[in-house]
Each structure stands twice: as C-alpha cells, then as structure tokens.
C-alpha positions in Angstrom: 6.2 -119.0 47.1 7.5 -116.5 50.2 11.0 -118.0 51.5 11.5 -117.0 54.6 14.9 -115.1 55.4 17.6 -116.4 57.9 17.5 -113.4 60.6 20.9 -112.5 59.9 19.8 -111.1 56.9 19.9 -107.8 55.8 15.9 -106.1 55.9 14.5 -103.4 52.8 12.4 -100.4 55.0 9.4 -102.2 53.7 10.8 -105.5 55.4 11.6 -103.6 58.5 8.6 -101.4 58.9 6.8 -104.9 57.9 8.7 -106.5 61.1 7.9 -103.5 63.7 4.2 -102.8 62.4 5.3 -98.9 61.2 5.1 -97.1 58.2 8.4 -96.6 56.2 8.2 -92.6 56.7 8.3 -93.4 61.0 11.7 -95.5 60.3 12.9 -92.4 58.2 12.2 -90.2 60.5 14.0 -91.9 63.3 16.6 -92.6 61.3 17.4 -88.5 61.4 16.3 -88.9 65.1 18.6 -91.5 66.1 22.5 -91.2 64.6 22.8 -95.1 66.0 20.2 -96.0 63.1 22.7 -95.9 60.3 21.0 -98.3 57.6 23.2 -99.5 54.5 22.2 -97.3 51.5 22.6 -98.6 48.4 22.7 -97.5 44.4 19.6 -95.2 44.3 19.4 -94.9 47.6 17.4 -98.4 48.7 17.8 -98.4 52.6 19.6 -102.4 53.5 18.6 -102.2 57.6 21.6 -104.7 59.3 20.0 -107.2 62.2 21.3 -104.6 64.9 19.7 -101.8 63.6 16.3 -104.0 63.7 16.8 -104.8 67.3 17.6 -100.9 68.4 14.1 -100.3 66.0 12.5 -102.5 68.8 13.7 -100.9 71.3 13.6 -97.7 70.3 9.7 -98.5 69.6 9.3 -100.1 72.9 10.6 -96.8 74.7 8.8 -94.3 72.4 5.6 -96.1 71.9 5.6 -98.7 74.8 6.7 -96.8 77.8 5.7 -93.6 76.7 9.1 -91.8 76.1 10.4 -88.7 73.9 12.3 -88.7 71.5 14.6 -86.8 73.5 14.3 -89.2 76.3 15.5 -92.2 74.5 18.8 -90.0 73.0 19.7 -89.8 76.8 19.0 -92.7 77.8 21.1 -94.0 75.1 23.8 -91.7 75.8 23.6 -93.1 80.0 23.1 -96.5 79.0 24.5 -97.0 75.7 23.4 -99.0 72.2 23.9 -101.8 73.5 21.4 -100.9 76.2 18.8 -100.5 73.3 19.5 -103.7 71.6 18.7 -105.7 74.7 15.7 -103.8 74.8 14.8 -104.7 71.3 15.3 -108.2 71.9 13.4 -108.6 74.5 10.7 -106.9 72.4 11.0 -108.7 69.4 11.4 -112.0 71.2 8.1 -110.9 73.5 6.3 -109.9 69.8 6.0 -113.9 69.0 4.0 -114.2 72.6 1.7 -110.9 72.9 0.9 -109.3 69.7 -0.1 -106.4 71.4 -1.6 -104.7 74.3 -5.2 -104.5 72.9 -7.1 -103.4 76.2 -4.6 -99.9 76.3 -4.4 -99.6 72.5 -8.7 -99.3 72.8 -8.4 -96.9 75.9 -6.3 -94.7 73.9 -8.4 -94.2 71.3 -11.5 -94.4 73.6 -12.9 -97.1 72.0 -14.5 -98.5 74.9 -15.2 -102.2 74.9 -14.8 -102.3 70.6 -12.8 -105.6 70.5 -10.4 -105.1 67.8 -10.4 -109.1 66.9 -13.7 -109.7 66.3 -14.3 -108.8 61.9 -15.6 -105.4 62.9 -15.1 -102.7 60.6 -12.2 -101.4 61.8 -9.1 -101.1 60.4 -6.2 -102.1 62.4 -3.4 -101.2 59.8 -5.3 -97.8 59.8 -5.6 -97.0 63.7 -1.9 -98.3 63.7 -0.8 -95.6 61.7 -2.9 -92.9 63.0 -1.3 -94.0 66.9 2.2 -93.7 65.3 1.1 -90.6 63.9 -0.1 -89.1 67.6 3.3 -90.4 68.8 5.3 -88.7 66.4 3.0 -85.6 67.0 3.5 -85.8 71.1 7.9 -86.3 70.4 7.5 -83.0 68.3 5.4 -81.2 71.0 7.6 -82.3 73.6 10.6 -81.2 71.8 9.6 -78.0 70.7 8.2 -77.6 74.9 12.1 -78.3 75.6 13.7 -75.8 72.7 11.4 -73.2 74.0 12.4 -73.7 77.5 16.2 -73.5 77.1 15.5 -70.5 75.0 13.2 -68.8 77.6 13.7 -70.2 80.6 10.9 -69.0 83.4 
C-alpha cells in the first residue's frame, strides 16, 4: 500500500531525486553548489529535504538543465534576484511537471536521436539517457567553471 505524503512534508534524497527525475549524487552535489540547499540531516547522516528546498531543486533544475545555465550563473542570479526568486521558479516548474512531462522533441535532438520516439516500448532506457543528460550537464557546469577560474587567473 503507497500513502501518499501531504506536500508539506519533509522528502529522504531518494524522495527528492524521485520528485525531480535525478540521481541522489546530482542533489549532493548541488547541495555543495548551492549554500541555499541546506537539507535537515539527521542521526547518521539521512538527508530530511524541507518543502522549500524542493521548490529551489526545481528551479535550480529548471535554470541548470532547462535554460541552459551554469552553475555559476544560477549563484548570481540568486544573489540579484534572491531565494525567493528561485522558489517561484520551482513552482512554476513543479506545478508545469503535472502538465508536460518533458520536452521530448529537444531531449532527442540532444542526444541526436533523430525521430526515435522515446514513448513508443523501444529499447531505450529513459531512466538511463536521463542520467547520462544530468551527467553532460554536470560535466558542461565543471567545464564552464574551470573556463572562468582560468580566466580570472590569466586573464588575456
């Protein structure tokens, strides 16, 4: 029997990565990303995510992976704009998550699957190409960061 839980309740990483479609590692790693992500961490260490820290999750995946920001990006636009900002963001997301699952026709283009429809039983494995999209976006933050470091260090 799965109860469903009031959405003022607190979320496990596996709940939360569950709600946003990413692997617990992503939500880690934003955690150290984003000092505004401050989950509740309990007795060895189990991560209790409060319904605000969901929402800036939303948004901070909407910027990151829906509108193509960085990482470092999103800090400043946070820092303009402020948390609150972010939330907004995430609830438009998460409200707009019940309507469009996803952006399939983009999600194919980036991985140049051509005119592979993702819904029809094919052999592809959309928790798989999930995580290896979330990996490429993690991968392009990194880039872009190190791009930045190595400018203010060197600058032309």
């Amino acid at each position: 029997m799965n109860i469903e839980k009031s959405p003022d309740a607190f979320r496990t990483i596996s709940e939360a990565g569950e709600m946003l479609s990413l692997p617990s590692h992503v939500l880690r790693f934003w955690e150290s990303k984003f000092p505004q992500i401050k989950p509740i961490k309990r007795a060895g260490g189990r991560r209790f995510y409060r319904p605000n820290d969901i929402l800036a999750l939303f948004g901070i995946k909407k910027l990151l992976h829906g509108n193509g920001m960085t990482i470092i990006g999103v800090k400043r636009l946070i820092r303009e704009k402020g948390i609150k900002y972010l939330i907004d963001i995430g609830q438009k997301e998460k409200s707009g998550l019940n309507e469009n699952i996803s952006d399939q026709n983009g999600f194919n283009k980036t991985l140049n699957l051509g005119d592979v429809s993702l819904n029809e039983g094919n052999s592809l494995d959309m928790k798989r190409l999930s995580e290896i999209k979330t990996e490429l976006f993690i991968l392009r933050s990194r880039i872009a960061e190190r791009i930045t470091t190595s400018h203010r260090i060197h600058p032309k």
